[in-house]
N, C-alpha and C positions, 0 to 999 in steps of 0.2 A: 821440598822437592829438589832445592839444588844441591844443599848441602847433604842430601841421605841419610840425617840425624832425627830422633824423635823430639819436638821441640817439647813433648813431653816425659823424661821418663819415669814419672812412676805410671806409667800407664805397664809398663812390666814388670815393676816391682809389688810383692806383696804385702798384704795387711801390716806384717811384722816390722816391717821395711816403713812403712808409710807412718807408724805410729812411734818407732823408732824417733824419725825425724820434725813428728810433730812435739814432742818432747825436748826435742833440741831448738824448736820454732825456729825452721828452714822455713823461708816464705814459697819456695817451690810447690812445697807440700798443701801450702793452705791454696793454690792456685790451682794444684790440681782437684783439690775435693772440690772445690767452691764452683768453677766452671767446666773442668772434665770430666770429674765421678759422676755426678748427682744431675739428671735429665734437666732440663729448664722447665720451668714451673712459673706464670706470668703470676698467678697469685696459689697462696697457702706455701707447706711446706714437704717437702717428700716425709713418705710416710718412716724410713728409718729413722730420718733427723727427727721428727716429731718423739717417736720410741724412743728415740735415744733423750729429750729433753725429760720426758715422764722419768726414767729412769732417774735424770740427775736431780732430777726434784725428790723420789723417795731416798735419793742418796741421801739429800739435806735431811730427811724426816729423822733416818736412820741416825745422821751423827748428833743431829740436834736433841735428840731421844736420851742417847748416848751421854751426851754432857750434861743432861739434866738430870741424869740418874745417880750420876758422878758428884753434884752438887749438893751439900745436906741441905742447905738453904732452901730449896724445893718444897722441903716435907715443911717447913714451916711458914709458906706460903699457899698451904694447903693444896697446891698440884695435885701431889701423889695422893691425896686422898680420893679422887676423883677416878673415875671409872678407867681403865686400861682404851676401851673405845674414844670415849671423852679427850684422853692425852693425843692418842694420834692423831684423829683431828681435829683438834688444835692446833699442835704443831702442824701438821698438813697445810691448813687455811695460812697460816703465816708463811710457810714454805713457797704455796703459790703467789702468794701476794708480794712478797719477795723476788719471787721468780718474773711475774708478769710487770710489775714495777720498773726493775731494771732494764729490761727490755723495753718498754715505754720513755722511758726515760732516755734512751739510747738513740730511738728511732726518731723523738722529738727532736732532741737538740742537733740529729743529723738532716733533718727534712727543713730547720731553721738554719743550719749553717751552709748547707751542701746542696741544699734542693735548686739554687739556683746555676749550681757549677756542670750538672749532667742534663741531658736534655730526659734521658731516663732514667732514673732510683729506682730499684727493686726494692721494697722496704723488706719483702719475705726474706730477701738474702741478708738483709740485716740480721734478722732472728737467727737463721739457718748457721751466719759465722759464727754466732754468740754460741748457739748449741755446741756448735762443732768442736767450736775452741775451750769447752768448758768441759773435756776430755777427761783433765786432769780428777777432778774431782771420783771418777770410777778409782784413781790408784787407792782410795780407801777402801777398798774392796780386802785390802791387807789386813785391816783391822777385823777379816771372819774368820785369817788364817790365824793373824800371830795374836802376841797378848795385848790387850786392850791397852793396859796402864802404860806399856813401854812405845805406843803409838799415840797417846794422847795429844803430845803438843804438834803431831807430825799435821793439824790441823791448818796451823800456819802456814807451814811449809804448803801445802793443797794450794791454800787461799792464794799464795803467791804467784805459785805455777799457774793455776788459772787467771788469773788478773794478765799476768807477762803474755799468755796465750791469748787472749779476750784482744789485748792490746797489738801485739802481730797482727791475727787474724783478722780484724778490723781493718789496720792499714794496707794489706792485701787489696782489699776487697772495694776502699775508698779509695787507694794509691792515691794517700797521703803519708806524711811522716809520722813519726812517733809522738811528737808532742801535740798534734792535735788528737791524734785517735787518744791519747790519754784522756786529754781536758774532756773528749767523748764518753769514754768509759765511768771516769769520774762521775761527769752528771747522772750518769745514770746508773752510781753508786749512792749518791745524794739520795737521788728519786725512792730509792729503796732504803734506805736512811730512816724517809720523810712518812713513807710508809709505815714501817715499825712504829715511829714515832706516833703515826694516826691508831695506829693497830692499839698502842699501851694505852690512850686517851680512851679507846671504844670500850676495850675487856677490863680496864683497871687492873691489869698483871704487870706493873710496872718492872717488879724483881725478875720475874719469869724471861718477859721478851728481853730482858738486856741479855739477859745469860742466855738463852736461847739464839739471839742474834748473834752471837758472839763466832 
């Protein structure tokens, strides 16, 4: 009111503009999706962040599908031999498990370190930043335009971009610094680690989920 400034702006600025700078992991940006876009919600999550989570989950289905097809190793692991249905979900159930793991794992070691520093934790907006920041993974979307083989390792690069995001968008949201929200994200890279690790004990596809995981 004094100054006649928007203490927010991307509240004018468009979609192009806001994903622009999420890419660039300006913490502006994750401040405004996190408590100016998306209405308050005391529990669950808005229903596009939800959309949008399903989506990065069939992303993983997609790429994981993709590297496995790529592997001859598969076929003598007997995979491929198995029904087209069968493949998807499988990798599906590991996708989620993957998914919800992390996420778990995230919201743990934040309700054990952090639960006693706020007199309120949202734990949904836990979930909600992880979604949000987990953006990058759509840039795989490249791989329906261009050639598959010459996008192959660009897999890494994904994995990086979201980790770096995951990690911003975190410290945002806990305003904390970077080296705890790592040591955060971490565990709850472990958690889903621990996970696969249960997953290859259950199914006996030991060759499969590494590569898969991968």
């Amino acid at each position: 009111e004094h100054c006649q400034k928007l203490a927010d702006k991307y509240v004018e600025h468009d979609f192009v503009i806001i994903f622009v700078d999420m890419i660039l992991h300006k913490k502006p940006v994750y401040r405004h999706l996190l408590f100016n876009r998306l209405p308050y919600r005391d529990l669950g999550i808005d229903r596009n962040v939800f959309n949008l989570g399903v989506l990065l989950i069939l992303f993983d289905v997609y790429i994981k599908w993709f590297r496995l097809e790529q592997e001859p190793t598969v076929v003598n692991i007997g995979f491929a031999q198995h029904a087209l249905v069968f493949q998807y979900l499988y990798i599906l159930f590991l996708c989620i498990i993957e998914f919800l793991s992390f996420h778990f794992g995230v919201r743990l070691i934040v309700s054990l370190w952090y639960g006693g520093r706020y007199a309120i934790l949202k734990y949904n907006y836990i979930t909600t930043t992880l979604i949000i920041s987990s953006f990058g993974k759509m840039l795989l979307i490249l791989m329906v335009i261009w050639d598959y083989t010459e996008l192959e390792h660009s897999w890494h690069l994904v994995n990086l971009i979201v980790l770096t995001s995951n990690i911003e968008a975190l410290s945002v949201f806990l305003d904390t610094g970077y080296l705890q929200t790592t040591l955060v994200i971490a565990f709850g890279i472990m958690c889903r680690i621990l996970m696969q690790i249960a997953f290859t004990g259950i199914t006996g596809d030991s060759a499969l989920v590494t590569m898969a995981s991968m």
